[in-house]
C-alpha positions as CSV (number, residue, x, y, z in Angstrom):
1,X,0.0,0.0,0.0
2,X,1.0,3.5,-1.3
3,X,2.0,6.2,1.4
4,X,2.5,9.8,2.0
5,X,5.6,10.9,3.5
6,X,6.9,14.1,4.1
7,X,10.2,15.6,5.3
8,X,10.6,18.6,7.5
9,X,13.7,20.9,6.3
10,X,14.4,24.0,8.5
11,X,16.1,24.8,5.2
12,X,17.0,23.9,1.7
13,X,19.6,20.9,1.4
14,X,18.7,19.4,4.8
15,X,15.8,17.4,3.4
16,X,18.9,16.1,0.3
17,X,21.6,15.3,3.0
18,X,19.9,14.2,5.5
19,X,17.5,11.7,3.9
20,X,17.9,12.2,0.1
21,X,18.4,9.2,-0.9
22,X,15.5,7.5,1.2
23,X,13.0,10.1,-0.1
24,X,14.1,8.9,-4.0
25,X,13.4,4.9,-2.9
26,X,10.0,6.5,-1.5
27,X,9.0,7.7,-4.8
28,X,10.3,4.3,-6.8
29,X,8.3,2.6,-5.0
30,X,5.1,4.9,-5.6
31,X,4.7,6.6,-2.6
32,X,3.6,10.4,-2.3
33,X,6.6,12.6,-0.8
34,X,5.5,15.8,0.6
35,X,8.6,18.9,1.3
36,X,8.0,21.2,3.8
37,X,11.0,23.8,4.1
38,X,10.4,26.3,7.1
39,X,12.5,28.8,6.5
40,X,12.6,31.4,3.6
41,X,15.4,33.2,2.4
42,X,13.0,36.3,0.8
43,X,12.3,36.9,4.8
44,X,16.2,37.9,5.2
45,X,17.9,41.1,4.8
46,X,21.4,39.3,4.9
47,X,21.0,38.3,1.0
48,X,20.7,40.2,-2.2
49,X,18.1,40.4,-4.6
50,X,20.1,37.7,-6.9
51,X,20.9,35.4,-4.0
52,X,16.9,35.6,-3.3
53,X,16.2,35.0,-6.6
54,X,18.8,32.5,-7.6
55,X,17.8,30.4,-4.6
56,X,14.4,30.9,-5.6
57,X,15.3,28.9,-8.5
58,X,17.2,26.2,-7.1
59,X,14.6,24.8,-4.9
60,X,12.2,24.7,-8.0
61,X,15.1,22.2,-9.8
62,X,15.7,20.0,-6.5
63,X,11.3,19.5,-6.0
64,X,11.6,18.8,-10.0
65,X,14.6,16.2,-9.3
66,X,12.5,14.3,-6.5
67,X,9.1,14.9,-8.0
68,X,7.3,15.7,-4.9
69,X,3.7,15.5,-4.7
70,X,3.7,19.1,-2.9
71,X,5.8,21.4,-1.6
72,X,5.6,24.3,1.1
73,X,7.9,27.3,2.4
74,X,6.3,28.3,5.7
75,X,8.4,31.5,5.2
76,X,10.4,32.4,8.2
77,X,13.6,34.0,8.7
78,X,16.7,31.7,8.7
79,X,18.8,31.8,11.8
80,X,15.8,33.6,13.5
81,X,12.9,30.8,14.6
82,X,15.0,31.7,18.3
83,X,12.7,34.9,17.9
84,X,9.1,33.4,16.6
85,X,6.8,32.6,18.9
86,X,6.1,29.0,19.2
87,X,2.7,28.9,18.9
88,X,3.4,31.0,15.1
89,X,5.7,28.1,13.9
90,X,3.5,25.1,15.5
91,X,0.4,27.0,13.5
92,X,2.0,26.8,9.8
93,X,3.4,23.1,10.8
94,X,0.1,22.0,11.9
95,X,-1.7,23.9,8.4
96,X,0.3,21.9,6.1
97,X,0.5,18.6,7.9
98,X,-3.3,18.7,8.3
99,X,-3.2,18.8,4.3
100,X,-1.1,16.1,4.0
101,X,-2.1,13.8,6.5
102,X,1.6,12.0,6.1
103,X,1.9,8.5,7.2
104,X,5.8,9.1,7.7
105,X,7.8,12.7,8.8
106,X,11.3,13.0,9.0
107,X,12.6,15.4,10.6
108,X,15.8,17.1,11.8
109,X,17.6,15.3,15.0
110,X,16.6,17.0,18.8
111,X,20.3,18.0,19.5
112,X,21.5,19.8,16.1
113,X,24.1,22.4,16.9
114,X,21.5,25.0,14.6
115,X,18.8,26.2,16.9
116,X,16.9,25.8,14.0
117,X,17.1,22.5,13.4
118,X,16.1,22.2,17.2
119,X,13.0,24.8,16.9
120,X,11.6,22.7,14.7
121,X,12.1,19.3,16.2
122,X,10.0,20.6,19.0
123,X,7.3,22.2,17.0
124,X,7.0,18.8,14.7
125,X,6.7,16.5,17.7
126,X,3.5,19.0,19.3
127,X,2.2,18.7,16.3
128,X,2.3,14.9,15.7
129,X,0.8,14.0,18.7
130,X,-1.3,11.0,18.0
131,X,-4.4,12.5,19.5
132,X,-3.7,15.5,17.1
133,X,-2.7,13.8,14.2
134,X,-3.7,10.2,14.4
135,X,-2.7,9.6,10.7
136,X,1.3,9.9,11.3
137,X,1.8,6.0,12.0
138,X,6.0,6.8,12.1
139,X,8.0,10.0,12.8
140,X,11.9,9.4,12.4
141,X,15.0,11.7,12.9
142,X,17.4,12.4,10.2
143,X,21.2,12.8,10.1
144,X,22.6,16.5,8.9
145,X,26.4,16.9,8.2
146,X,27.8,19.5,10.2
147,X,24.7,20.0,12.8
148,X,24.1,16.4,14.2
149,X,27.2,15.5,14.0
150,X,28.9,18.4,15.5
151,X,26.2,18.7,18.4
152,X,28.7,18.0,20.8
153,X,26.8,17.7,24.3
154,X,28.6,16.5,27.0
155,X,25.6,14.5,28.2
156,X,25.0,11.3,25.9
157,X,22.5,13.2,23.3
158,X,25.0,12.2,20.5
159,X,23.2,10.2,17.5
160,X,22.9,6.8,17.4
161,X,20.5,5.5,14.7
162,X,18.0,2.5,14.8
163,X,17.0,2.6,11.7
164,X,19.0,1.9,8.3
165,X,17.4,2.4,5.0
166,X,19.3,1.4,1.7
167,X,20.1,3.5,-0.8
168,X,22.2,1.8,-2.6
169,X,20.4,2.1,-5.9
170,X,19.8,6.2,-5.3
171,X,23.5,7.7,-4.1
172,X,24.1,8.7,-7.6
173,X,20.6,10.6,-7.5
174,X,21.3,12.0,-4.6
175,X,24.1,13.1,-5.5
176,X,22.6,14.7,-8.6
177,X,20.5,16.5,-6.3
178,X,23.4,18.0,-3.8
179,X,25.3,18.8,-6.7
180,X,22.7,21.7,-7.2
181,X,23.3,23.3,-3.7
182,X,26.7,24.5,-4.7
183,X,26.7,27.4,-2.3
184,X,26.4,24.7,0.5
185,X,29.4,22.6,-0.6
186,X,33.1,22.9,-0.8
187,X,36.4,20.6,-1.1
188,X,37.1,18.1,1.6
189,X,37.9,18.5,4.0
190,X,35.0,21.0,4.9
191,X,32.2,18.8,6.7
192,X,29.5,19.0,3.7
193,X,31.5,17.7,1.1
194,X,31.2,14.8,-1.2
195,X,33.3,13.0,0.2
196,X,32.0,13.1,3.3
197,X,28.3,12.8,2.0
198,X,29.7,9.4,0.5
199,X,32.1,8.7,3.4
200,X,28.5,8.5,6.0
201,X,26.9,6.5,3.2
202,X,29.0,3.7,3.3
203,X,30.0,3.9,7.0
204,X,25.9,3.6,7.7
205,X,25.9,1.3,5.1
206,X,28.5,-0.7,6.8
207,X,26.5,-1.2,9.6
208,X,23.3,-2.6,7.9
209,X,25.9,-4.6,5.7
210,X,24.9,-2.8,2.4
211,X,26.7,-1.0,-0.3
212,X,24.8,2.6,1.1
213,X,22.4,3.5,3.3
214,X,20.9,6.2,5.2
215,X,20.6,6.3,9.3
216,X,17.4,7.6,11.4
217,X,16.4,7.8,15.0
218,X,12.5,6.5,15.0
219,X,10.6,8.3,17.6
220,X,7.6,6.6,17.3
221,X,6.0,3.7,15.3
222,X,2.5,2.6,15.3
223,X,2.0,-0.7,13.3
């Protein structure tokens, strides 16, 4: 049976390096994949008009790329959901989830070094409350090179996955996909590189004994 899955992005490229590849296997094998990117670079005054429009144009190609069923910019600031009111961001979440009615969410990890990233863990897990939003049957945590894993707590909050998806079949997609965020990536050894990108895909895949995979924490599961 078909489902509808959607990924959470505090911004463009999270949703691609954190669970890019998974999202491509989604659509193979016919389900519905739903991007909801919260932040909005239009709402910033620390980018030009080009910048605006240029990434304007880039996150047309990379929906075109995974051929999502629907797409939505809730339209805050980057860097700023520290100063929106929670009830604001839980509002817009809730609107667009409500649409979708998503069997599955990813979402970014709890303990990201970008406040963002944590922001909207917190909003996505009030809104999926099973009372609130009994069709979400799974909510899982993805990976983001250079937030999870540089969220150095000293307490044990470090990510350790329970889920392995392989992707095997998709890297070169994904890659495809990254290659369009060129702003976002640089030369190794700067942490969102290619060959780290490829480095966690066979280390993860390592560990589910696969060629590649992806890594999630699930939070919930209802079978």
């Amino acid at each position: 049976m078909n489902k509808s899955v959607m990924v959470i992005a505090p911004h463009p490229d999270d949703e691609s390096l954190g669970c890019g590849g998974t999202l491509l296997r989604h659509k193979s094998e016919g389900d519905d994949i739903h991007w909801c990117v919260v932040t909005d670079m239009q709402q910033s005054s620390n980018y030009t008009s080009e910048q605006k429009v240029q990434r304007a144009e880039l996150v047309e190609k990379v929906s075109q790329h995974f051929g999502f069923s629907s797409e939505r910019n809730l339209g805050f600031t980057p860097a700023g959901l520290d100063s929106t009111t929670t009830g604001a961001l839980i509002g817009k979440l809730k609107e667009y989830i409500d649409l979708v009615k998503p069997h599955t969410v990813y979402i970014p990890y709890a303990f990201d070094v970008h406040s963002d990233h944590r922001y909207v863990f917190d909003a996505v897990i009030s809104v999926s409350k099973s009372f609130r939003a009994p069709y979400i049957k799974k909510v899982a945590c993805y990976e983001t090179l250079s937030e999870t894993d540089f969220g150095l707590s000293p307490i044990n909050t470090q990510f350790q996955p329970n889920l392995f998806v392989d992707i095997s079949h998709f890297s070169e997609q994904k890659k495809t996909v990254l290659s369009l965020y060129q702003s976002e990536l640089d030369a190794h050894p700067f942490p969102r590189s290619f060959d780290a990108v490829e480095a966690l895909e066979i280390i993860r895949g390592t560990q589910a004994h696969v060629e590649r995979a992806e890594a999630f924490v699930v939070l919930k599961e209802i079978a």
